[in-house]
C-alpha positions in Angstrom: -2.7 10.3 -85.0 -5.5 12.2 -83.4 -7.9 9.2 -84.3 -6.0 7.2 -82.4 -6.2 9.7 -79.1 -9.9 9.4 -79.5 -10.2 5.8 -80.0 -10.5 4.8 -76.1 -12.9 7.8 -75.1 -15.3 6.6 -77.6 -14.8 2.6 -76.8 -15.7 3.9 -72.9 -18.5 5.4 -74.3 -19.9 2.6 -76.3 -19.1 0.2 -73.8 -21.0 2.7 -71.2 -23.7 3.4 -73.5 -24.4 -0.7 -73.8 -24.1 -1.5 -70.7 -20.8 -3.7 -70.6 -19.0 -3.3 -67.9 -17.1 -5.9 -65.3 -18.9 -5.7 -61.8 -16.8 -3.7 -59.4 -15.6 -6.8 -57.1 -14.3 -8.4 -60.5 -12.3 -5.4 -61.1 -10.9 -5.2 -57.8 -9.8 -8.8 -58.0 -8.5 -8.6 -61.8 -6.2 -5.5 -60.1 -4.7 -7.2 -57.3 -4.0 -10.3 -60.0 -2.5 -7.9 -62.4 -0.3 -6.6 -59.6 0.7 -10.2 -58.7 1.1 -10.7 -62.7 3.2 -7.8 -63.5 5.4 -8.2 -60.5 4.2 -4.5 -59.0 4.5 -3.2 -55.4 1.6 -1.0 -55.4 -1.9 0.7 -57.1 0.4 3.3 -58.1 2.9 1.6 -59.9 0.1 -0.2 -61.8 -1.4 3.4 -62.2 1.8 4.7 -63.6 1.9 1.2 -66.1 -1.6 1.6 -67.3 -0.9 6.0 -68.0 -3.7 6.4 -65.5 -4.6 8.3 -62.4 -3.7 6.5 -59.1 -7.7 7.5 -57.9 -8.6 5.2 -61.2 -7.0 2.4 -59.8 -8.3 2.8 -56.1 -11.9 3.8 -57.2 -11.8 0.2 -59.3 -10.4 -1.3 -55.7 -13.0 0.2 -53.5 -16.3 -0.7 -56.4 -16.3 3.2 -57.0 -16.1 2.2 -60.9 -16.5 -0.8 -63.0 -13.7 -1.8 -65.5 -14.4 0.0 -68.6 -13.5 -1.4 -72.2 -10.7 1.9 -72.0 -8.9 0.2 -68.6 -9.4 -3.3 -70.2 -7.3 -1.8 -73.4 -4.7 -0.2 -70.9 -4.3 -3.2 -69.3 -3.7 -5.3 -72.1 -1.0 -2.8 -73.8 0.7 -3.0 -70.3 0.6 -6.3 -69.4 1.0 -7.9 -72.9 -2.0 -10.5 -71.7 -4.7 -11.4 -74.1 -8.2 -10.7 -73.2 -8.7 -14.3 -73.0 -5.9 -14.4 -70.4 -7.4 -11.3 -68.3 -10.4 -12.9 -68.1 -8.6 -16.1 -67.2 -7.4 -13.4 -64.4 -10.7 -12.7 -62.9 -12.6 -15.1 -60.4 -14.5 -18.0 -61.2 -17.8 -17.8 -62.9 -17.5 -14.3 -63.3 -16.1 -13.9 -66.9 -18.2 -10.8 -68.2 -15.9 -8.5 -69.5 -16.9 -5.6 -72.5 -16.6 -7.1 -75.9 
């Protein structure tokens, strides 16, 4: 059970380490979208879906942080969307998110 703790820290770090990342006005778009999507009122009730900090979702809002392959993975388990279908979330022409 401790693998799977360790399982997203070391996805983030991969990801980081190869450079795949969403740019940070993709990620602020693909958050207000999963808002819509999930039927949420605010970044903190998506914060409080994904088992994140509410300064993880506003730093992703504001292009503080790009979306990492961990926050791609929360937002999966929480939304029950494939990747294809958060990609299909993100805007036009900009479908680069971490393999």
């Amino acid at each position: 059970m401790s693998d799977m703790k360790q399982l997203p820290l070391i996805l983030t770090t991969d990801a980081m380490a190869a450079g795949t990342s969403v740019h940070t006005h993709d990620a602020a778009a693909l958050v207000e979208r999963l808002l819509a999507y999930m039927g949420l009122r605010n970044d903190a009730c998506l914060a409080r879906e994904l088992g994140v900090p509410p300064f993880a979702i506003s730093k992703l809002r504001r292009g503080n942080a790009a979306l990492d392959t961990d926050m791609l993975i929360r937002m999966h388990e929480a939304s029950g969307l494939s990747i294809g279908e958060l990609r299909a979330l993100l805007p036009p022409c900009r479908h680069r998110l971490p393999s």
